[in-house]
BATOR-928588 format. One record per residue (C-alpha): residue number from 1; x, y, z. Coordinates in steps of 0.1 Angstrom, whole numbers, plus 2048, in hexadecimal, padded with zeros to 3 digits. Layout:
BATOR-928588
NODE | NUM | X | Y | Z
...
This chain:
BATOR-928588
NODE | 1 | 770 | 83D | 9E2
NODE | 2 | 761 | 825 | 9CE
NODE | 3 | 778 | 811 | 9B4
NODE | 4 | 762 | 80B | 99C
NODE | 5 | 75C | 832 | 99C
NODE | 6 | 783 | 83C | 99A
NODE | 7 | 785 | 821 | 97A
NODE | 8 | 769 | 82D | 964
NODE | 9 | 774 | 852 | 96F
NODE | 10 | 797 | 848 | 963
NODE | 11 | 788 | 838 | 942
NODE | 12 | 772 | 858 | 939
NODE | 13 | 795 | 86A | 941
NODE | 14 | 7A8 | 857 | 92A
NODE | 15 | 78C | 853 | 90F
NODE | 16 | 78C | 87A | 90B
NODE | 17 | 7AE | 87F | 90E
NODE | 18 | 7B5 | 86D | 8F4
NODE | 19 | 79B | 877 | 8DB
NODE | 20 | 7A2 | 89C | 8DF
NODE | 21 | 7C6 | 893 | 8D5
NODE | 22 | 7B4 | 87F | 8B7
NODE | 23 | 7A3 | 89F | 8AC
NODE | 24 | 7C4 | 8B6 | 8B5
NODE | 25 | 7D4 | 89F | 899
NODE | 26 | 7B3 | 8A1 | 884
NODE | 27 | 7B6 | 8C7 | 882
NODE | 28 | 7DF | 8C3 | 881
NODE | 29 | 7E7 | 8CE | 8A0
NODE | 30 | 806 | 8BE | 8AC
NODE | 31 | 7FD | 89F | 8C9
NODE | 32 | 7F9 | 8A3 | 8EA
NODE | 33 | 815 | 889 | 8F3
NODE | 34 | 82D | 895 | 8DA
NODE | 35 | 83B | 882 | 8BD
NODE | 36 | 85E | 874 | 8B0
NODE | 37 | 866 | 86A | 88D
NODE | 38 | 888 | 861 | 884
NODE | 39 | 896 | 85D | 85D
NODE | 40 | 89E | 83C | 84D
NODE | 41 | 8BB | 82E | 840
NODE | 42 | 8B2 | 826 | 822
NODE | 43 | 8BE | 827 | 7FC
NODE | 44 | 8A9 | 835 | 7DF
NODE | 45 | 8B3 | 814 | 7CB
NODE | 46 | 8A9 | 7F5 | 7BD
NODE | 47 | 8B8 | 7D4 | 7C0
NODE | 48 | 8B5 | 7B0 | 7B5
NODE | 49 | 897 | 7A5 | 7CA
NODE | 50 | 881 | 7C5 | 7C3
NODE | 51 | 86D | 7BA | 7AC
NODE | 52 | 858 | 79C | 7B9
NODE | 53 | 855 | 779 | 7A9
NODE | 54 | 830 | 769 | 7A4
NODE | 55 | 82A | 756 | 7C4
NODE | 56 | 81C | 739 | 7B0
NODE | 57 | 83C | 737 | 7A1
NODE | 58 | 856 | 734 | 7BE
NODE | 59 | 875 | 725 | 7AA
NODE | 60 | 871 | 740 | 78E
NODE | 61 | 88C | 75E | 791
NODE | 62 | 887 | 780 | 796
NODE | 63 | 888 | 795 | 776
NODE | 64 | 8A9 | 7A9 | 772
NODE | 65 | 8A8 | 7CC | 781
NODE | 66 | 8A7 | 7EA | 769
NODE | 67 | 8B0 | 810 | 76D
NODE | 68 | 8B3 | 81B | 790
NODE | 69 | 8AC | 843 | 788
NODE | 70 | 88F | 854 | 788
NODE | 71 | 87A | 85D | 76E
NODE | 72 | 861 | 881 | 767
NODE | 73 | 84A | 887 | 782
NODE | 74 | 826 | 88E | 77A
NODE | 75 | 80D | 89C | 795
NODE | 76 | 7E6 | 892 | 798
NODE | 77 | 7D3 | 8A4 | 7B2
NODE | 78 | 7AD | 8A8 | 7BF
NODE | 79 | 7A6 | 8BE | 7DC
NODE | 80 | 7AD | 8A3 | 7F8
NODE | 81 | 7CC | 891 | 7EA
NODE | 82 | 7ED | 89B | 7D3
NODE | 83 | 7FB | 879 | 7C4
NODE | 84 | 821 | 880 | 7B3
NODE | 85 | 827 | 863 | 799
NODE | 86 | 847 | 858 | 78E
NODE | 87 | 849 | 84F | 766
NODE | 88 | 863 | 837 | 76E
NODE | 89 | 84B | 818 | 778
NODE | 90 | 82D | 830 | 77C
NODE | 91 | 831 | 82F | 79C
NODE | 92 | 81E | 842 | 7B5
NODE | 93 | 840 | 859 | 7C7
NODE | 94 | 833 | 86D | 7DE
NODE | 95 | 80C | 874 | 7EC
NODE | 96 | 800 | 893 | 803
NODE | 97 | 7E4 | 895 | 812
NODE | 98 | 7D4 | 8BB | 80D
NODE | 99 | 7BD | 8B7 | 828
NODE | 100 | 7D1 | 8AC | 846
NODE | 101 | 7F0 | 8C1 | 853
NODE | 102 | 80D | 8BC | 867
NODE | 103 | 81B | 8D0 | 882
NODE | 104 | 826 | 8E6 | 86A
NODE | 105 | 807 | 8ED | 85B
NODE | 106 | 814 | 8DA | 83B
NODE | 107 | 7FB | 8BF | 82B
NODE | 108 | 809 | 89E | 838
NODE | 109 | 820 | 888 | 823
NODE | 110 | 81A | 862 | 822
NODE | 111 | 82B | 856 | 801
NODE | 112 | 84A | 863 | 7FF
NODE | 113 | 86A | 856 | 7EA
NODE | 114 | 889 | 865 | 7F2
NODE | 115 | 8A8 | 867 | 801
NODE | 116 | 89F | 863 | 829
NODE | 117 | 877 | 852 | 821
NODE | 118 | 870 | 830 | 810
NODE | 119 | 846 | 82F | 80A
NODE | 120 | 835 | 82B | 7E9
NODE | 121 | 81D | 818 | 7D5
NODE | 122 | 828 | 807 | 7B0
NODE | 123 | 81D | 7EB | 79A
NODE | 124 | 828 | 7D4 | 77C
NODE | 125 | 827 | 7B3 | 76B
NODE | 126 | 83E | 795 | 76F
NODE | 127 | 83B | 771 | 75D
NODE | 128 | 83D | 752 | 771
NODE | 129 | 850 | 745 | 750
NODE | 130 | 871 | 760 | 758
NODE | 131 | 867 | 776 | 73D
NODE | 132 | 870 | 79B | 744
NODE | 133 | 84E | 7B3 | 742
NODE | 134 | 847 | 7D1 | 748
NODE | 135 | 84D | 7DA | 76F
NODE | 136 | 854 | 7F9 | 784
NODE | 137 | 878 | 7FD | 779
NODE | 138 | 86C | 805 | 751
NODE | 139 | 869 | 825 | 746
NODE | 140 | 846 | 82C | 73E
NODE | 141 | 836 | 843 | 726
NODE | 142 | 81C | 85E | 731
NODE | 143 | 7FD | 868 | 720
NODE | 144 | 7E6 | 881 | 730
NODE | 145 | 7C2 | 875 | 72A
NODE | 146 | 7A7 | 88C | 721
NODE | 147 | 794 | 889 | 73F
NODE | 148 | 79C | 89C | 75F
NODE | 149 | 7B0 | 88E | 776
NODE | 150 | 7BE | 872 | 765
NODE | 151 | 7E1 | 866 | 75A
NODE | 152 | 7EA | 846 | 73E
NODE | 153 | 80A | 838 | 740
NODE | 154 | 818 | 819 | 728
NODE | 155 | 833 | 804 | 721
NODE | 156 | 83E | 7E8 | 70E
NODE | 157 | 852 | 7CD | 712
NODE | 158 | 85A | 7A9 | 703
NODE | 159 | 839 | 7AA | 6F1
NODE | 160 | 823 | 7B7 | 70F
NODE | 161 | 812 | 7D4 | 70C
NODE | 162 | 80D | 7E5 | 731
NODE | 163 | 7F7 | 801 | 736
NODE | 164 | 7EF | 811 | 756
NODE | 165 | 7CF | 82C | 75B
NODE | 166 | 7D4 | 843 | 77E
NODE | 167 | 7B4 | 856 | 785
NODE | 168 | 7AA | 868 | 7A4
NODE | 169 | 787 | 871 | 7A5
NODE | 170 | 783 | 899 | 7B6
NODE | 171 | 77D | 896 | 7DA
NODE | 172 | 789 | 870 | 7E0
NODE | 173 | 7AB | 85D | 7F1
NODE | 174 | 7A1 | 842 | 7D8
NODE | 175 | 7B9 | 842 | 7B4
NODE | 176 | 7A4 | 82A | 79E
NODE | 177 | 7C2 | 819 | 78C
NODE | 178 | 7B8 | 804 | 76C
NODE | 179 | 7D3 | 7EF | 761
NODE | 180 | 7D3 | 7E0 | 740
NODE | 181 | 7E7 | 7C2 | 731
NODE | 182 | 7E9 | 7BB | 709
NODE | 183 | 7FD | 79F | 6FE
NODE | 184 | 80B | 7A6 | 6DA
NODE | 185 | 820 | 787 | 6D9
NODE | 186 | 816 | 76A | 6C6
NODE | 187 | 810 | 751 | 6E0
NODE | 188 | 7F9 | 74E | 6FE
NODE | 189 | 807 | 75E | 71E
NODE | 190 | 804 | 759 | 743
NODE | 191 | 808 | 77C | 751
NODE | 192 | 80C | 78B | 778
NODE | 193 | 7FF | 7AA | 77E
NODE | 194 | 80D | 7B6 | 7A4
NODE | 195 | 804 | 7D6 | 7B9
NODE | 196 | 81C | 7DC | 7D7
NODE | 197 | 823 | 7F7 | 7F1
NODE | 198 | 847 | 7FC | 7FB
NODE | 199 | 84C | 809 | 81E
NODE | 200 | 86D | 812 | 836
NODE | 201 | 86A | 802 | 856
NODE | 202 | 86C | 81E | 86A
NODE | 203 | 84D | 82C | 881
NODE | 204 | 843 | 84C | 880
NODE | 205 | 82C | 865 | 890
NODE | 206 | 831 | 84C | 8B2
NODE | 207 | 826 | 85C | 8D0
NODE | 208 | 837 | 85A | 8F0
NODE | 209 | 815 | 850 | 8FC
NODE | 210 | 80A | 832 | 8EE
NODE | 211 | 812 | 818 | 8D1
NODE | 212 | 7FE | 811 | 8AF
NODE | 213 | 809 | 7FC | 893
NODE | 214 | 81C | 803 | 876
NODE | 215 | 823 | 7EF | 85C
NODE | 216 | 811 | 7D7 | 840
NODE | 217 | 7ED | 7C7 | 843
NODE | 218 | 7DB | 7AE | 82D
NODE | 219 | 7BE | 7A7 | 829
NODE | 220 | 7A7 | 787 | 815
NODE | 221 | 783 | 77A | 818
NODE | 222 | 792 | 758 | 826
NODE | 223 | 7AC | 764 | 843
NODE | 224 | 79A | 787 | 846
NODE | 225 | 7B0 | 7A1 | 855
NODE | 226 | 7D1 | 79E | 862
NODE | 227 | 7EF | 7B3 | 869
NODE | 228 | 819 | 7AB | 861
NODE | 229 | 833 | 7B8 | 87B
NODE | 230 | 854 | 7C5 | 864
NODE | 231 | 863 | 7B4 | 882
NODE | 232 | 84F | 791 | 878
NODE | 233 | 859 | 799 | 852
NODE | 234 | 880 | 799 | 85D
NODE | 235 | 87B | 77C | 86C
NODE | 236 | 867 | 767 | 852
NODE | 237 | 84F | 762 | 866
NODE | 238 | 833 | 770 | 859
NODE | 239 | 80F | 759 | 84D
NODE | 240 | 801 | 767 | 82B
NODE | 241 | 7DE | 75D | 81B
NODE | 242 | 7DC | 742 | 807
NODE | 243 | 7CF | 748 | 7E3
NODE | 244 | 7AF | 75D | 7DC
NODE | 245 | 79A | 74E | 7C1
NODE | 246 | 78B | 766 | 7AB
NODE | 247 | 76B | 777 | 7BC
NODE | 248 | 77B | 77E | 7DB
NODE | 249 | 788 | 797 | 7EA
NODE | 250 | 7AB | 7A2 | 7F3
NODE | 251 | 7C2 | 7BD | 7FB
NODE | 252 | 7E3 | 7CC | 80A
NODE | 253 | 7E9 | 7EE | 81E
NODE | 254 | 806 | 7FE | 82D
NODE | 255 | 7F9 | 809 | 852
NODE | 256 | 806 | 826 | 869
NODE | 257 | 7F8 | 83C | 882
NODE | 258 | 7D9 | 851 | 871
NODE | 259 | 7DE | 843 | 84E
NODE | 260 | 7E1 | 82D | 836
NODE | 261 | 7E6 | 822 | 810
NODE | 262 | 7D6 | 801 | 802
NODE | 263 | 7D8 | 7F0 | 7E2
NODE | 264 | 7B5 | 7E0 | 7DA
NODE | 265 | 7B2 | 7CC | 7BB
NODE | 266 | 793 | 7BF | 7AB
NODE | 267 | 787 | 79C | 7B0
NODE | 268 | 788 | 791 | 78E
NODE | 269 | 7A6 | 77C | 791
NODE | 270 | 7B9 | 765 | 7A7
NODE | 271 | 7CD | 776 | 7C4
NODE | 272 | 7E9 | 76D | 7D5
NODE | 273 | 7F9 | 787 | 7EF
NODE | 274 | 81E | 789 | 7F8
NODE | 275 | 831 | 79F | 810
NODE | 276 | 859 | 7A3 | 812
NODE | 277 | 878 | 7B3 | 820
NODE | 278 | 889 | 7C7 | 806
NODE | 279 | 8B0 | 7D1 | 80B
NODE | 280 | 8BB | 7F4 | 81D
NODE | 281 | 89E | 7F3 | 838
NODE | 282 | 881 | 7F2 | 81E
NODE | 283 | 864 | 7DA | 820
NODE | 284 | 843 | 7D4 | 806
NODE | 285 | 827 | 7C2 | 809
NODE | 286 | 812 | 7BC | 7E3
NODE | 287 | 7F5 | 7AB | 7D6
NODE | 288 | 7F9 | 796 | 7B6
NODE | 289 | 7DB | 78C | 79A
NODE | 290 | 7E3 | 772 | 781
NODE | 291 | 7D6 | 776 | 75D
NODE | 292 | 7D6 | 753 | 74F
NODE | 293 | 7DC | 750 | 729
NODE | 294 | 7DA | 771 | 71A
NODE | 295 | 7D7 | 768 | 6F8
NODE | 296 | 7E7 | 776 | 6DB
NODE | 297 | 7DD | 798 | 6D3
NODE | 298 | 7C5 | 798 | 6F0
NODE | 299 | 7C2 | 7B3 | 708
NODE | 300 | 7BB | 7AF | 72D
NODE | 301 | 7B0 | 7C7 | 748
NODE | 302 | 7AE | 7CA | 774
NODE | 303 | 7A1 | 7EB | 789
NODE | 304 | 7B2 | 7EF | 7A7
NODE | 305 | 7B1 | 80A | 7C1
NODE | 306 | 7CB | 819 | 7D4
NODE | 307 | 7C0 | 829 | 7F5
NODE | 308 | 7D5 | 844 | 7FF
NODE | 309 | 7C3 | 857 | 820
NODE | 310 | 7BA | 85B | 846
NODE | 311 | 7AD | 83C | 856
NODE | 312 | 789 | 84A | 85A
NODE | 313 | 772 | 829 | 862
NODE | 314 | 753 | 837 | 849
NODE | 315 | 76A | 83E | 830
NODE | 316 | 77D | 81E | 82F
NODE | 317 | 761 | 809 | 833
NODE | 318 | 755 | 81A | 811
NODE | 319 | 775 | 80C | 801
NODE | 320 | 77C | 7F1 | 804
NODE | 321 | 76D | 7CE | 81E
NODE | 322 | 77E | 7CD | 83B
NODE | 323 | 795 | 7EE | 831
NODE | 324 | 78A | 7FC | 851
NODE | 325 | 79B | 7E3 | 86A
NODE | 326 | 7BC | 7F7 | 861
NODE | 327 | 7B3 | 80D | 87B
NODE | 328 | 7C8 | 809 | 898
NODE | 329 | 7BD | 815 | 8BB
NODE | 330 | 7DD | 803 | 8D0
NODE | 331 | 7D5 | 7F4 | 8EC
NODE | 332 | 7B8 | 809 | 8F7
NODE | 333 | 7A2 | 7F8 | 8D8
NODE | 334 | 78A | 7E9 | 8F3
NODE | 335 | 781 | 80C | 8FE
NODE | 336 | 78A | 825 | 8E4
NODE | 337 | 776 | 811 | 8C3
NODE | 338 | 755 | 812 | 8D3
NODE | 339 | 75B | 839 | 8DC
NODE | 340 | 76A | 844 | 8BA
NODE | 341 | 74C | 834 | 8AA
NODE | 342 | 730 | 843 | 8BF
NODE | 343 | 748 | 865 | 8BC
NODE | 344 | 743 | 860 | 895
NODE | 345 | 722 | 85E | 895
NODE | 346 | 71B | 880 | 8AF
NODE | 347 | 733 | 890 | 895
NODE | 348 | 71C | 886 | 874
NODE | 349 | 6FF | 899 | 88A
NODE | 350 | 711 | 8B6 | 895
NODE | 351 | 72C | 8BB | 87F
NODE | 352 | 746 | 8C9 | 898
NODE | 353 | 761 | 8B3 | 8AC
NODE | 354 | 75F | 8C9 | 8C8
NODE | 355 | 735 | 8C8 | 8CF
NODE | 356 | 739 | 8A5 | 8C5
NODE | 357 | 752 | 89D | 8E2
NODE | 358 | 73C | 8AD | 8FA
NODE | 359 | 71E | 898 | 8EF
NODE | 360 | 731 | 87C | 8F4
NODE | 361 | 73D | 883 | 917
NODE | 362 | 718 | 88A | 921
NODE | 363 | 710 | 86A | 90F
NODE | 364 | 72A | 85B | 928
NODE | 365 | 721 | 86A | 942
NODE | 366 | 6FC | 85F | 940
NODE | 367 | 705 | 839 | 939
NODE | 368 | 71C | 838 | 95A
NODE | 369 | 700 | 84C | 96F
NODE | 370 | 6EF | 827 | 979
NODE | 371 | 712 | 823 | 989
NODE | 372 | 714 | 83F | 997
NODE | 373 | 6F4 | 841 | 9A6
NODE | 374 | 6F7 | 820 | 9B2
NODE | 375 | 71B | 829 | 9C3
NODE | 376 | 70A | 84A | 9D2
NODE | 377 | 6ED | 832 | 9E2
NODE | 378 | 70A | 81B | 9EF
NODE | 379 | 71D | 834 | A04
NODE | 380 | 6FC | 847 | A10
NODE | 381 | 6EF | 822 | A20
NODE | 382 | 714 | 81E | A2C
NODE | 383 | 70F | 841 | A3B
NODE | 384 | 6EA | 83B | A4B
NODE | 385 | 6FA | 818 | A57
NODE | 386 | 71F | 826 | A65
NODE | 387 | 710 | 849 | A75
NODE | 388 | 704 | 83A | A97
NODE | 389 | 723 | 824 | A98
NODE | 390 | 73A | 83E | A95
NODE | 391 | 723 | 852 | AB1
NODE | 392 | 725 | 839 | AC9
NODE | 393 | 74D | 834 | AC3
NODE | 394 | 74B | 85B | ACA
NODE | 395 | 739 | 856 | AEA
NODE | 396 | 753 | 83E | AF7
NODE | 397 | 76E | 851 | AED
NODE | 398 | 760 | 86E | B01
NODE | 399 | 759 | 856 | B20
NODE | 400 | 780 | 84D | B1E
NODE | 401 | 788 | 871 | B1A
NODE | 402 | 775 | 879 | B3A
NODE | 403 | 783 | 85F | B4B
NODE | 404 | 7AA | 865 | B48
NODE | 405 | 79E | 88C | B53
NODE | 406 | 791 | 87E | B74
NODE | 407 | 7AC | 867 | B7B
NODE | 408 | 7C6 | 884 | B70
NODE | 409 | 7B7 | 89A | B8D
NODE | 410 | 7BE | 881 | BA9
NODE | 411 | 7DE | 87D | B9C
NODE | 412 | 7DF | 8A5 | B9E
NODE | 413 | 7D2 | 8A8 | BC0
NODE | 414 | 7ED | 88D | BCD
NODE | 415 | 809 | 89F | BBB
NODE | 416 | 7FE | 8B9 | BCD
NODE | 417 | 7FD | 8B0 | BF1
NODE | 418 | 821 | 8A7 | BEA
NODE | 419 | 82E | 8C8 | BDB
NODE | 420 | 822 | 8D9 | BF8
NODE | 421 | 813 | 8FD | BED
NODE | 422 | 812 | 8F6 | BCC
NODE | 423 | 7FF | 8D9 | BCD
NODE | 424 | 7DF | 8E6 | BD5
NODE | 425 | 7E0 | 901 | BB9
NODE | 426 | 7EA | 8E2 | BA0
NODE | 427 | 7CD | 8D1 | BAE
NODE | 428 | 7B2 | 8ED | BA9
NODE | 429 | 7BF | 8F2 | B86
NODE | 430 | 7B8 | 8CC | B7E
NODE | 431 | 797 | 8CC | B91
NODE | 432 | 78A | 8EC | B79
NODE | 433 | 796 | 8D4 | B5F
NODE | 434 | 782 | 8BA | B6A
NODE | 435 | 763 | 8CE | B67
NODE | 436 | 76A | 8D3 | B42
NODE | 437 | 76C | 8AB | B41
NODE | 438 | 74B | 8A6 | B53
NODE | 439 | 738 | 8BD | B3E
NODE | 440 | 747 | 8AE | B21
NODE | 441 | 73C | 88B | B2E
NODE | 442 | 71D | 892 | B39
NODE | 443 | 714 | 8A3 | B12
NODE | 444 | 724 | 880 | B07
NODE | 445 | 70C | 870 | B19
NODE | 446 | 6F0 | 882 | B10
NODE | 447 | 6F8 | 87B | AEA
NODE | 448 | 6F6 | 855 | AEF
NODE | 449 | 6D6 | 856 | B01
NODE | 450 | 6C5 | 869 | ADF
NODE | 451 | 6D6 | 853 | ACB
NODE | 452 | 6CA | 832 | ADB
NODE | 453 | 6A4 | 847 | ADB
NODE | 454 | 6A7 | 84A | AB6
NODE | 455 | 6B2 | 827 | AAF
NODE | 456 | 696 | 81D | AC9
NODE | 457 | 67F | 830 | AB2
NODE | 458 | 68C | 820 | A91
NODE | 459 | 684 | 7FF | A9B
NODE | 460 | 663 | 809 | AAA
């Protein structure tokens, strides 16, 4: 058979395959390879290096580490995503996602703090001077706003007045998060605002099948996209973005298979992004935006997103630039990227996976068919160009055939002079044989001479 046909017939194979099990996981049905997730070691704790110092200033100290408890939980929800926030930092705990299911039928989990899972998103202030602001480990205050859906939370410390806004619009994996900075001191001050997610190293949701990434990705208009191995982060080894002026754009996500979270800030300040190893198996990766000179009794203000959803390509692209590079196919990117997209747009027209998958294997089917026409012409002129070949090979294989019959006779009649009476019989038997081998040449025969008539005629 053809190779090139077995290859693109093991492609198509491979290509479905794996899309059904994309749309199994779609509708949360468990995978078709199977799954393993294991729990991390880790510890629901701070430590000394959790909260991160401004990376423009490198000698400066970390701020001094507050309460490690937590504080009252507050829950804001839509119809597509449940978001659990922690009043101790106002930090985003634990997300589900209402639309997507496990095994179990459950909505799946993504952030989750607690005793066996490490994954959240948090923010604060730090000062490139040492002084101690308000950060994730201070106890903020909630007030719930007047319009739906939205939470206020504040705190106060050293003369800095931090506010953060948490809204989630109905229907979206967006939380529009408005941060705002007053400085009630009486001098100017140079103020940090950071946006981090903090992740345990451990992958889960791998199938047995193939690999996809997990772990942090950045992203800036001067490096573009690029991804950080926990392994690389372990070893210092990892290349970060240089600074961002204001105006462009920048961001950090937490990547693993079928989702993500990303913080996105505005692009009204400078940007520098930062990625770390905490202690107990925990690692972060953050954005920072500098407010210069916040005068006295001067209030300043950032939007920032924070992603929390599937890695759908239309839907990340609508997010964020470059927001839908997250979206990791493994090594069969070369193939499957091209197919997802074209099975994105059949579903947008039919609005069903399952007619859409069938589209797209007709689709398939009808851009291999030059291929496959041109194999089938192949083997029919190897055919037309073998077939009197092979008859002549038959021809002398049934002249050889007749031949060995007519010397197996003498030998038969000899045998038989010298066995005395039952020679003869022997010899008779061999001779009726012989007939059969005759007839049997003389139809060979007969078969070559039409055969050399019709290729007489051909090249007439």
């Amino acid at each position: 058979m053809d190779i090139r046909k077995i290859l693109l017939w093991a492609i198509f194979m491979i290509s479905s395959l794996l899309l059904f099990d994309s749309w199994q996981k779609h509708n949360g049905q468990a995978s078709l390879f199977g799954s393993t997730a294991s729990a991390p070691s880790v510890a629901n704790a701070t430590n000394s290096k959790d909260v991160p110092t401004p990376v423009s200033a490198k000698g400066v100290g970390a701020p001094v580490v507050g309460a490690t408890k937590s504080g009252d939980i507050a829950v804001l929800a839509n119809d597509v995503l449940r978001l659990e926030i922690d009043s101790l930092g106002a930090t985003v705990v634990k997300a589900e996602l209402l639309k997507h299911f496990d095994e179990n039928k459950a909505p799946i989990v993504l952030f989750d703090k607690s005793a066996t899972r490490q994954y959240y998103a948090r923010s604060g202030l730090v000062s490139g001077t040492g002084l101690d602001l308000p950060n994730h480990t201070l106890n903020f205050s909630l007030v719930k706003n007047s319009e739906a859906n939205s939470f206020t939370y504040g705190a106060e410390k050293n003369g800095i007045r931090f506010e953060k806004t948490i809204t989630l619009p109905k229907g979206s994996y967006v939380a529009q998060v408005k941060h705002v900075i007053k400085n009630t001191t009486k001098q100017s001050q140079d103020v940090t605002l950071y946006t981090e997610l903090v992740r345990d190293g451990v992958k889960i949701d791998e199938s047995h099948f193939y690999s996809t990434f997990t772990g942090p990705a950045v992203y800036s208009d001067s490096d573009k996209y690029a991804k950080i191995e926990f392994a690389d982060i372990d070893k210092n080894k990892i290349k970060l973005p240089a600074t961002q002026p204001a105006g462009h754009a920048a961001w950090v996500a937490m990547v693993q298979h079928y989702f993500v979270s990303a913080w996105i800030p505005a692009t009204n300040n400078d940007k520098d992004i930062y990625a770390g190893k905490l202690d107990n198996n925990q690692y972060r990766v953050g954005v920072q935006s500098k407010f210069m000179a916040i005068a006295p009794g001067e209030q300043k203000s950032e939007e920032t997103k924070l992603f929390v959803g599937p890695q759908e390509e239309r839907l990340l692209e609508s997010v964020a630039p470059g927001l839908e590079l997250v979206k990791d196919y493994g090594w069969l990117t070369i193939l499957a990227k091209p197919i997802y997209w074209l099975l994105e747009k059949i579903h947008f027209f039919v609005n069903n996976w399952g007619w859409a998958i069938i589209l797209l294997t007709i689709l398939i089917k009808l851009a291999f068919f030059p291929l496959s026409a041109a194999s089938y012409k192949s083997m029919a002129k190897m055919k037309e160009v073998m077939g009197p070949r092979t008859m002549a090979q038959e021809v002398e294989k049934g002249k050889h055939l007749a031949h060995g019959e007519h010397g197996e006779q003498k030998r038969g009649h000899t045998r038989g002079k010298n066995l005395g009476d039952s020679g003869p019989t022997v010899g008779i038997q061999k001779a009726k044989a012989s007939k059969g081998g005759g007839k049997l040449n003389a139809d060979m025969k007969k078969m070559g001479r039409g055969l050399a008539k019709v290729a007489a005629q051909k090249k007439g």
